[in-house]
Every structure is written in structure tokens, then in C-alpha cells.
One Martini backbone bead per residue (centre of mass of N, CA, C, O) as a GRO file, in nm:
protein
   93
    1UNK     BB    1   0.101   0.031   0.014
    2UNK     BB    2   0.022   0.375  -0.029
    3UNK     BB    3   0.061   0.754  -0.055
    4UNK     BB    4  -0.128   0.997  -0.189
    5UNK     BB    5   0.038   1.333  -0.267
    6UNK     BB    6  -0.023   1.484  -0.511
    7UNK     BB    7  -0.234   1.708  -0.377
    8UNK     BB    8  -0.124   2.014  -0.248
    9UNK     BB    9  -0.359   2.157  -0.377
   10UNK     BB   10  -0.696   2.331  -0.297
   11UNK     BB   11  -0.917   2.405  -0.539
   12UNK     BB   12  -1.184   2.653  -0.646
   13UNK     BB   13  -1.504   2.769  -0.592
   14UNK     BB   14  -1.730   3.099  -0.520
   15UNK     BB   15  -2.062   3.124  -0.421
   16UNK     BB   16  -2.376   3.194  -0.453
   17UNK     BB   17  -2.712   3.103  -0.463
   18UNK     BB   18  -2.692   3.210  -0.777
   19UNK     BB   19  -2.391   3.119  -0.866
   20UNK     BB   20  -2.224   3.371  -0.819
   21UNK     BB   21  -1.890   3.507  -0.796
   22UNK     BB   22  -1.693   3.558  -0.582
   23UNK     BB   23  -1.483   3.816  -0.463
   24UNK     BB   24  -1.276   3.847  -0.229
   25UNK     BB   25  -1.272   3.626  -0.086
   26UNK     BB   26  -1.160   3.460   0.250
   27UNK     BB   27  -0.910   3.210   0.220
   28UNK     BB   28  -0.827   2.959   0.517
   29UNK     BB   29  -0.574   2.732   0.636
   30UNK     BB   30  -0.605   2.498   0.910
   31UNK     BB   31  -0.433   2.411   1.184
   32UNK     BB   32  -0.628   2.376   1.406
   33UNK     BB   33  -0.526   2.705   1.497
   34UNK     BB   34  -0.331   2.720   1.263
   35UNK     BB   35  -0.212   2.901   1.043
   36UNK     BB   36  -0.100   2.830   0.670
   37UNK     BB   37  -0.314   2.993   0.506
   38UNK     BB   38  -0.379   3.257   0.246
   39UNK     BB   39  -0.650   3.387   0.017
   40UNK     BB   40  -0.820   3.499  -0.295
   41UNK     BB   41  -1.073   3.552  -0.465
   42UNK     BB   42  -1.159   3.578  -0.770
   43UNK     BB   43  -1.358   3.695  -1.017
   44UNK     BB   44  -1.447   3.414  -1.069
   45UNK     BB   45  -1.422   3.286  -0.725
   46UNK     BB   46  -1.160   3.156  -0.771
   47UNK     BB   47  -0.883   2.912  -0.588
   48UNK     BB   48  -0.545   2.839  -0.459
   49UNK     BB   49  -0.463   2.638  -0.190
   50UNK     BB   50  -0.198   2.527   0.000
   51UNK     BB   51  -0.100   2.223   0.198
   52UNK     BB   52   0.187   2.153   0.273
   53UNK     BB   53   0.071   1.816   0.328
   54UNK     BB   54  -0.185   1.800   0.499
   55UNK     BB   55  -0.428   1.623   0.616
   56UNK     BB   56  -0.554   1.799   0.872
   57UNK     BB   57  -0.763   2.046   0.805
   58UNK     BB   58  -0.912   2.370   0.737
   59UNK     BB   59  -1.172   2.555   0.529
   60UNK     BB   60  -1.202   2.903   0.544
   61UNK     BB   61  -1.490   3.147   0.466
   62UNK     BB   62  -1.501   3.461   0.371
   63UNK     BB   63  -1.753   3.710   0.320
   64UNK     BB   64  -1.915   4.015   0.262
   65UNK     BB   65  -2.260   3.928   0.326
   66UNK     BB   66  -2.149   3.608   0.473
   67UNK     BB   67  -2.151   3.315   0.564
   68UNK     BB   68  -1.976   3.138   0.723
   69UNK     BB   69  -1.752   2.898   0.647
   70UNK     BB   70  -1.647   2.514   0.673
   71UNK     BB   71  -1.392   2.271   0.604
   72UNK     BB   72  -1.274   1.985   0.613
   73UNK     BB   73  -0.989   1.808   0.496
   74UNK     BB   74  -0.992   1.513   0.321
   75UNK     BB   75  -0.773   1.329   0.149
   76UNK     BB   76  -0.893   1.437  -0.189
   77UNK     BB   77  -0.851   1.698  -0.420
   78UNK     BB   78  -0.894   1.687  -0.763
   79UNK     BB   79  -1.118   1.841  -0.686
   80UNK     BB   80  -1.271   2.088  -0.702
   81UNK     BB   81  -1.442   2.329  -0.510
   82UNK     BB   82  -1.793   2.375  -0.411
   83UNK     BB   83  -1.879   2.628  -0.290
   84UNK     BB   84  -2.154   2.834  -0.065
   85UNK     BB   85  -2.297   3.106   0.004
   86UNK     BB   86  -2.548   3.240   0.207
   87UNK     BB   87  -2.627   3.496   0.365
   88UNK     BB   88  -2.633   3.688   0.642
   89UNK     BB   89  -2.784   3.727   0.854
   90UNK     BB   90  -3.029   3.931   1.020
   91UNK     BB   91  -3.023   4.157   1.215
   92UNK     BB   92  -3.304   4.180   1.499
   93UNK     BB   93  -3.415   4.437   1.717
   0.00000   0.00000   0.00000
């Protein structure tokens, strides 16, 4: 058995919930909570950030007007990740 370690950066695109790309997302790769890497998204929404060999990271979006996303990240990345952000809730006072 072997470990396949091909893929050492994972990229991605980031839309809002009708598909629009967002720009300029902050997209941050921790491992438990230390910062590893960040990168923002263009205008196209796509990103690729490195993951330096990591196993186990944490993948943290965050853009303005949108609720934060995270995702863990095991396994292989070959596939780009499709991102969807949500609008952020409305604080009603």
C-alpha cells in the first residue's frame, strides 16, 4: 500500500446561493487553529491554496454580506471544491 500525495494544493471555486462568483472571499487553511496558509478568491470566485502536505486541515471562507462557511478537508483534493455561501442572517432588533 501506498500514500498518494499528488495533490498538495486545493482549489476551488465560491458563489452565492445563485451561483454568482464571489471576489475577493477570504479563503484560510488551518491546522487545528493555527493559520497555514490565506489567499482571496478573483473575480471568477476560483482559488488554490497550498496545503503544504497536510492531512488534516480546516478550510475557512469568509466574505462580506455572507455567512462564514468551513469545511474539514481530508483525503484527496483531484476535484475542484464548489464553495456556496449563504447571505448572512439579518440581525432584527
Amino acid at each position: 500500500s501506498f500514500t498518494c500525495v499528488a495533490a498538495q494544493k486545493v482549489s476551488g471555486i465560491v458563489t452565492d446561493t445563485d451561483l454568482a462568483p464571489i471576489q475577493n472571499a477570504e479563503i484560510t487553511l488551518f491546522e487545528q487553529a493555527k493559520k497555514i496558509s490565506q489567499t482571496l478568491t478573483a473575480s471568477d470566485g476560483g482559488f488554490s491554496v497550498d496545503l503544504g502536505g497536510l492531512q488534516n486541515s480546516t478550510l475557512q471562507v469568509k466574505a462580506e454580506g455572507f455567512a462564514p462557511f468551513s469545511k474539514v478537508l481530508a483525503g484527496n483534493f483531484a476535484e475542484p471544491l464548489r464553495i456556496v455561501l449563504s447571505p448572512a442572517a439579518i440581525a432584527e432588533d
